[in-house]
C-alpha positions, 0 to 999 in steps of 0.5 A, spaced: 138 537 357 141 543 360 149 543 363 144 545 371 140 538 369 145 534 367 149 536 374 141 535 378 141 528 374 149 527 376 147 529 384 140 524 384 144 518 381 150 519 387 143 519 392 142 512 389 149 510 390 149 511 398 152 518 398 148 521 404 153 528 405 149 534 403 155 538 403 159 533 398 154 533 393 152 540 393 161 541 392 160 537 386 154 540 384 157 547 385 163 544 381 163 545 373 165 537 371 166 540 363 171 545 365 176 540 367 175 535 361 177 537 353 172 539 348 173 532 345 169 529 352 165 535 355 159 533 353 160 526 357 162 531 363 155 528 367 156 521 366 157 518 372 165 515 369 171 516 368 175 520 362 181 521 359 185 528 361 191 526 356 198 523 358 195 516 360 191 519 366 183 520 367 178 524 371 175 519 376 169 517 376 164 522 380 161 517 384 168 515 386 170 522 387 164 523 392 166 516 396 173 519 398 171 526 399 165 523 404 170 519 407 176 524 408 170 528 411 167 523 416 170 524 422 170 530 421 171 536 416 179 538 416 183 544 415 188 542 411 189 536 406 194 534 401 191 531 396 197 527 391 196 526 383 192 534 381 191 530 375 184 535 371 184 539 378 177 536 378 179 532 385 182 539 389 176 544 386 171 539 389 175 539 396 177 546 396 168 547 397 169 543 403 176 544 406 179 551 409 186 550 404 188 544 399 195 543 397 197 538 391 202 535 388 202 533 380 208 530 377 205 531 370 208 538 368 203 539 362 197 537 367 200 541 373 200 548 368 193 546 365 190 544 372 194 551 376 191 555 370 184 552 370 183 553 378 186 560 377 180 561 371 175 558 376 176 563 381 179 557 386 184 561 391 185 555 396 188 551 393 196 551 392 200 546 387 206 545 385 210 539 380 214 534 384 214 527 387 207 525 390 210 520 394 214 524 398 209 529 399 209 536 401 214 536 408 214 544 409 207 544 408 206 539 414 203 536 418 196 535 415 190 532 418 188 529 411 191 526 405 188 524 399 192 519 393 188 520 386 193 513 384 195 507 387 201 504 391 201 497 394 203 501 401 202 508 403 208 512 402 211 512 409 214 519 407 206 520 407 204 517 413 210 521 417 207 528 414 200 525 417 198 530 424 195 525 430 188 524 428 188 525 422 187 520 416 190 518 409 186 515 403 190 510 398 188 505 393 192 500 394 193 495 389 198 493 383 196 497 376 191 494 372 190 489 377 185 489 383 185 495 388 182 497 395 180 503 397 183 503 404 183 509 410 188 510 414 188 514 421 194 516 426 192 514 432 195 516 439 195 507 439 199 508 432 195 506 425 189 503 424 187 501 416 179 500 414 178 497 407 172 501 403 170 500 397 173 496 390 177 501 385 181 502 379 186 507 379 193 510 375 199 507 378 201 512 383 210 513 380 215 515 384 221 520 381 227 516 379 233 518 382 
């Protein structure tokens, strides 16, 4: 099969797992999967699973992938987001098809280079990266009306909740490593914060800097 048949493959198998936003699926259909993976795995691009990207960390799953983007997008698309954890880059691509600008934060300094460069190579001009702590987010770029962590924390950072704009709503898996996690959404109300759980995942640990 070609890389387009894989990918129509990949899009149909999404469809059966309940995802219903034309607009995320033609994002991920758009995004060349095997560009943001290592030759070793690239003939696995299109598999509905996670893959390794080096220094302990993985690509997420596609359809997890379409999960949180739906449900980032479900009460509408937002302008801005801040997504924590670049990782392959795979993640901030299939966003910036969806969203007006996309800011993330990566503290791997050998995947930060490789996903900077790899959006740049793809032509993807909407996404800015720096290297940094996740869990203190990007201050100078807020308030956003979305944010996105591709790692997992018992809680939400309240440095990140703080940077969230009214209306606006925080996707975290929440859990220990290696154990049990639930994909949880917050949103910023004028009454304060509500939590909704979503689905069952798995993700790295999201590891705030020392000092």
């Amino acid at each position: 099969m070609t890389a387009a048949r894989h990918q129509a493959a990949l899009i149909e198998r999404l469809r059966e797992k309940g995802i219903g936003n034309e607009a995320v699926l033609q994002a991920i259909l758009e995004t060349p999967r095997h560009r943001f993976v290592s030759d070793a795995v690239a003939r696995h691009a299109y598999r509905d699973d996670a893959l390794p990207i080096g220094y302990d960390q993985t690509i997420s799953q596609p359809y997890v992938v379409a999960f949180m983007t739906q449900a980032l997008l479900e009460a509408g698309s937002p302008r801005i987001v801040l997504e924590i954890g670049t990782g392959s880059g795979y993640q901030s691509a299939v966003l910036a098809k969806l969203v007006k600008r996309v800011y993330s934060i990566e503290r791997i300094p050998q995947l930060h280079r490789q996903s900077s460069q790899r959006l740049r190579e793809l032509g993807i001009h909407n996404v800015s990266t720096r290297l940094g702590d996740g869990s203190q987010g990007w201050p100078e770029r807020a308030p956003y009306e979305a944010i996105m962590l591709t790692a997992a924390s018992p809680a939400p950072p309240e440095a990140l909740l703080e940077q969230l704009s009214e209306g606006g709503r925080l996707l975290i898996p929440e859990g220990a490593p290696h154990e049990a996690q639930t994909l949880v959404r917050y949103a910023r109300t004028v009454g304060g914060i509500t939590r909704e759980e979503l689905l069952d995942v798995l993700f790295v640990p999201l590891v705030p800097q020392a000092g």
